[in-house]
N, C-alpha and C positions, 0 to 999 in steps of 0.2 A: 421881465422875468429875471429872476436872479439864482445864476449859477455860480459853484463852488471848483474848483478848480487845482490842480497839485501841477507847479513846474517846480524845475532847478532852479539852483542858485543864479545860472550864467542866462538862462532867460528873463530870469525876474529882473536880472541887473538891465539886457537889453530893455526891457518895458516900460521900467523906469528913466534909462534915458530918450527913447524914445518918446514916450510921455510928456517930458520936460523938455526936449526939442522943438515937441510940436504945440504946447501951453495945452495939451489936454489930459483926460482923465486916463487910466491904465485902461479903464473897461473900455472908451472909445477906441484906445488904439488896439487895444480885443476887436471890439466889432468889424471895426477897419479892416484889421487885417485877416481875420474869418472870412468878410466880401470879396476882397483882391483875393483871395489864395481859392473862392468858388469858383470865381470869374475865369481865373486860371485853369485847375484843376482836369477841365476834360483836352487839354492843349497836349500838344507832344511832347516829349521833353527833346532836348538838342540831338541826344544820339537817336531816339526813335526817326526823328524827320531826318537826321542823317543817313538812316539806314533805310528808308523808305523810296528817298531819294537813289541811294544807290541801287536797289532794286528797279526803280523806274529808268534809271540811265543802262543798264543791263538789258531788260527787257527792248527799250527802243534799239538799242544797238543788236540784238538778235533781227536776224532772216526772218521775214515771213514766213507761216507753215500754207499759209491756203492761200489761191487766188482773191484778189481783191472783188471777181464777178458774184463769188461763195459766202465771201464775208457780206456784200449786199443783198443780196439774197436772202439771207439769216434775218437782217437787220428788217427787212420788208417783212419777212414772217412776221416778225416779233410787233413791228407799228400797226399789223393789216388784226393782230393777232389782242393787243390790246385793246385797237380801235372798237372792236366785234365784243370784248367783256367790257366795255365803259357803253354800250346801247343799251346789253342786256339788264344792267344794275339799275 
């Protein structure tokens, strides 16, 4: 398939070095770099997981609000409660 395309100057210059670093064609290092930047794309960025993290370091360091007997309890509802819709499907 052949697509038409409008960059800057200061990209076109990368692509062309690029290009010529790697002995291959402009469109290859297009498709190349289209792949890697998919492959990436649904990842965190540095501050999101930074911040993600410091939420979870927050959270472990809070008290418990409920007994741990309450929290299993829940957790047995919810496996007895799954178990009983995966017979019926």
């Amino acid at each position: 398939m052949r697509a038409t395309f409008s960059i800057d100057d200061k990209t076109d210059a990368a692509l062309r070095r690029v290009s010529q670093a790697l002995g291959t064609s402009k469109s290859d290092v297009v498709r190349r770099a289209v792949l890697e930047f998919e492959a990436r794309c649904d990842r965190l960025t540095e501050r999101e997981r930074r911040e993600k993290l410091m939420i979870l370091s927050r959270l472990r360091s809070e008290a418990m609000t409920r007994p741990d007997a309450d929290v299993d309890r829940e957790l047995q509802d919810l496996r007895e409660a799954r178990e009983a819709g995966w017979r019926d499907s």
